[in-house]
N, C-alpha and C positions, 0 to 999 in steps of 0.2 A: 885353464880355459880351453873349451873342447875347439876343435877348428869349425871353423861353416863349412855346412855341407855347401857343394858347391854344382851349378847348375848352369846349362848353356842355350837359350834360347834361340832359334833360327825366325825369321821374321818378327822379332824385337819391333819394330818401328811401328806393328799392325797393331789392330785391335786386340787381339789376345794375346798378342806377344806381350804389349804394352801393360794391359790387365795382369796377368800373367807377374809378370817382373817384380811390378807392386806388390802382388799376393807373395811372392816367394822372399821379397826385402823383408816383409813383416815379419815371416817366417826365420828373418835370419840369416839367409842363402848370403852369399857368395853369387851375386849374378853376373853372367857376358853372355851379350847377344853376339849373332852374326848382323852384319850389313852387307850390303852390297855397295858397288863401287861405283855412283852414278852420278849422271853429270847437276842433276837438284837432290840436294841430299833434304830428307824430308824427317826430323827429329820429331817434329810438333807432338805429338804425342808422349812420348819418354821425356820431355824437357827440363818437368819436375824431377824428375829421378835421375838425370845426364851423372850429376856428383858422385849417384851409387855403384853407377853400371860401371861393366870394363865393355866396349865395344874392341871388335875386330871384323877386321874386312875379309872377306870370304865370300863364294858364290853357288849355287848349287848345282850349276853348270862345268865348274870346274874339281872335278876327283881330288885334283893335287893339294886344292886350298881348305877341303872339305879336312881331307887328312892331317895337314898340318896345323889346323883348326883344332881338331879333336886332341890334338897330341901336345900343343903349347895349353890349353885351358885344364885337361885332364880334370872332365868333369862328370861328378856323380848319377848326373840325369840333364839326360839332352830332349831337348822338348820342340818337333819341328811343326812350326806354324807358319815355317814360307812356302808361296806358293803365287801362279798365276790362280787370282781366285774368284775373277769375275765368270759369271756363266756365260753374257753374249762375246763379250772379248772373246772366249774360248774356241766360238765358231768364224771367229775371224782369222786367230791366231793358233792354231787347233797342235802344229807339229811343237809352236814354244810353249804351248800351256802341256803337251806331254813332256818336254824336256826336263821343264819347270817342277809339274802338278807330279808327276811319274818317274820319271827316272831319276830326279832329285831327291827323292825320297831313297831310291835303291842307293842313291850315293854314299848318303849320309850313316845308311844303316852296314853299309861297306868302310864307312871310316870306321867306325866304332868295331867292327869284326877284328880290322886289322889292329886297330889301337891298343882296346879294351875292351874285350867282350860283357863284359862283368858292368858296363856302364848302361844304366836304364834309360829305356828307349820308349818315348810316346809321338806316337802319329797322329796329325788331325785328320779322322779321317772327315767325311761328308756324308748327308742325307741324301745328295742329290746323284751318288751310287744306286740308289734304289729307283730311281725315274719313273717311270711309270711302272709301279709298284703293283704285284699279284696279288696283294692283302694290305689291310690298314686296322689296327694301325701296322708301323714296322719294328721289327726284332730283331735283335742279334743273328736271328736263324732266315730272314728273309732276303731272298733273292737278289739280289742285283741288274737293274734293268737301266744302268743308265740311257738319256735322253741330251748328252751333249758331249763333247770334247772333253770338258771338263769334269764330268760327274763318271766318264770312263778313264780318264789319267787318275783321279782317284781310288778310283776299284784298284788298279793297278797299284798302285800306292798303296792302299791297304792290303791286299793280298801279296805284296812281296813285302811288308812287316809281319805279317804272320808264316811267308818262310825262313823268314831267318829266325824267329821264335822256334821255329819246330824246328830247322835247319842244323841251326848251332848253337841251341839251348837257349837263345838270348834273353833279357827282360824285354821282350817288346810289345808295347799295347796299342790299341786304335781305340779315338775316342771318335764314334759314329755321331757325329753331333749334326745336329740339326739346326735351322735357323738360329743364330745367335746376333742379338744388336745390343747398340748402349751408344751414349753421344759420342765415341770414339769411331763408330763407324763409317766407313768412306762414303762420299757423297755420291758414287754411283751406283751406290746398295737402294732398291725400293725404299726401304724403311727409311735410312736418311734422306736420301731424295724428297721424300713425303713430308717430313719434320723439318727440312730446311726452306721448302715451299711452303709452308703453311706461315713458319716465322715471317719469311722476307712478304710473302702478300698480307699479311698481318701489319708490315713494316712499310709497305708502299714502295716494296722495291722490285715486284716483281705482280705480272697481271693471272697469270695461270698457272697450270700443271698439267700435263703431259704424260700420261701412264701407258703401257701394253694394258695386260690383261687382268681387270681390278677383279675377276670370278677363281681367281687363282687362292689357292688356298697352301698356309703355311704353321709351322709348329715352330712360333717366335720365342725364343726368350732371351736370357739377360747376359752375355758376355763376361762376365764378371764370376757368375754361376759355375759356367761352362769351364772356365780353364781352373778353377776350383776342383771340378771332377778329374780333369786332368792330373792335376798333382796330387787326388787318391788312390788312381788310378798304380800310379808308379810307386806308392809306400806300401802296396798289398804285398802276400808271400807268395803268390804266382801271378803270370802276368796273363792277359785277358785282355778281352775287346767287349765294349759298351756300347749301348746308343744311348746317347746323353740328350734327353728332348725335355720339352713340358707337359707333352701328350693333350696338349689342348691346341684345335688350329684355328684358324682366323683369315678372314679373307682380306686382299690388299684392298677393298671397298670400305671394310671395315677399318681397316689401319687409319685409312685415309680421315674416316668420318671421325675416328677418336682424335688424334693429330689435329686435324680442323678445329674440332671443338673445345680443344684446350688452347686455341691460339683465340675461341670467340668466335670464330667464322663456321660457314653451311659452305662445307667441303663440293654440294653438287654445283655452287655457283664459281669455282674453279678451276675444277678437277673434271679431263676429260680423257676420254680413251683413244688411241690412235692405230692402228695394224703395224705400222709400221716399227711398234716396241715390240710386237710377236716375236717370241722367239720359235726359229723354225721349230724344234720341237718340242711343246709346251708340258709342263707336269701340271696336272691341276690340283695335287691334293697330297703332300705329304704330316703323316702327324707317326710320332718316334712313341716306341712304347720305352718305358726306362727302368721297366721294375727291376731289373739285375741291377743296373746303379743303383737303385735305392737297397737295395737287400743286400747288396754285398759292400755298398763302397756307403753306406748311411746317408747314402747324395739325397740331397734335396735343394730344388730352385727356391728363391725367397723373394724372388722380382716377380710382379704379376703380369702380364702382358699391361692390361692399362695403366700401371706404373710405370714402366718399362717407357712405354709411349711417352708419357708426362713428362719425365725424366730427359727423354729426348727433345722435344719443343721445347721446354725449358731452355734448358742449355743453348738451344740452337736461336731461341730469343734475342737471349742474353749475346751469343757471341755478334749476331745480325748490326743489333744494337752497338755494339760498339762499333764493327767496322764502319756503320753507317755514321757515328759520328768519331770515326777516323784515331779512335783509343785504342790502341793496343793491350791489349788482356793476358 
């Protein structure tokens, strides 16, 4: 019996980490995430798969745990999806989301140098690199203009995975991804925000919704997809950087109005705009072009945006409903 290949996830507890995990169980792998060491440890999402996983405590703040991380799992592909990854958080917290977002990235791809260089290495990177972007849609070959804290700890992030690629030969890739959701998404993301208001006023638990900037435009798909191209990414014979999008965008007035309508409600009698969700510096229009995933890596999305939407009310129904009559799910 041949051994599982084996594989180490950093932000295991996220969304893609979470997704992620499940795709590569199916696959067979050998999985362990990282976690971190906090004072609410938050499983809910991996809680299905806790029996599969091996976790380990590790931070990407700290060099030494990043190290001996790499060296106790000694694993075939390290896939890092930790990060501070909210965008207004970013401008609050702007030096811990580069410690975080930036130079956590340098750390991890410095464990692996000194460990094992020979251990394949994927970045998440971000759309929100591109910021207010010189052309649209966006490409592998497009500019970089980030528009926060966050969308420039990334550039950064990306661009010191592509020196240690050219550097010291390494497998290392960036997946340029673009908006990704699914019901696993945090509730301070637009998209779930919008799906868990639509449920709870659908539910009587809740009278409105409270949005920045509903003219904002975004290239949404399905998380599930996304970390999908991810582990294409790393089974190619060279290593490479993608923009992983659905190259179709949609405005958060739209999100709103499909979300509303699959809960039964007229989104304009809830849902209002306020300045005070502006963020100081706004992108209006990101859409990923992906035809190098698709040409080279066979990627293709299979979620549609208004499925995707569905998919999320749904879920976010169902869990409203129970907490409201107090079952645990």
């Amino acid at each position: 019996m041949s051994t599982p290949r084996r594989a180490l996830i950093t932000g295991i507890t996220g969304q893609d980490g979470a997704y992620l995990a499940e795709f590569l169980l199916e696959k067979q792998y050998e999985v362990h995430g990282m976690v971190r060491r906090a004072s609410t440890e938050n499983f809910e999402r991996i809680a299905h798969l806790h029996d599969r996983l091996t976790l380990h405590q590790a931070d990407l703040l700290d060099q030494l745990s990043i190290i001996n991380l790499v060296q106790d799992v000694q694993p075939r592909e390290v896939y890092n999806f930790a990060a501070q990854s909210f965008v207004p958080t970013s401008f609050v917290q702007p030096l811990l989301t580069g410690e975080f977002t930036a130079l956590g990235v340098a750390r991890v791809l410095e464990a692996i140098r000194l460990v094992d260089p020979a251990i394949r290495f994927f970045q998440a990177s971000s759309s929100e690199m591109f910021g207010q972007a010189r052309q649209t849609p966006q490409t592998e070959e497009t500019p970089f203009r980030p528009r926060s804290p966050y969308g420039a700890a990334k550039a950064y992030g990306h661009w010191i995975t592509v020196n240690y690629r050219e550097s010291y030969g390494m497998f290392a890739c960036s997946g340029i991804m673009f908006n990704h959701e699914s019901p696993l998404r945090g509730k301070e993301f637009v998209s779930r925000k919008i799906t868990d208001a639509a449920a709870r006023i659908k539910l009587g638990l809740q009278d409105e919704l409270v949005l920045g900037n509903l003219d904002a435009r975004r290239d949404w798909g399905f998380a599930g997809d996304f970390v999908r191209a991810a582990w294409l990414m790393l089974q190619q014979e060279r290593p490479d950087d993608y923009v992983i999008a659905s190259g179709k965008t949609h405005s958060v007035r739209e999100l709103a109005e499909l979300a509303f309508g699959y809960a039964e409600l007229d989104w304009r009698e809830y849902v209002r705009s306020d300045p005070k969700f502006l963020r100081p510096a706004e992108i209006n229009n990101l859409c990923g072009d992906a035809s190098k995933a698709r040409r080279l890596l066979s990627w293709e999305p299979t979620v549609s945006f208004p499925d995707l939407i569905r998919q999320m009310v749904e879920a976010d129904l169902k869990r409203v409903r129970q907490e409201r009559e107090g079952i645990k799910g």
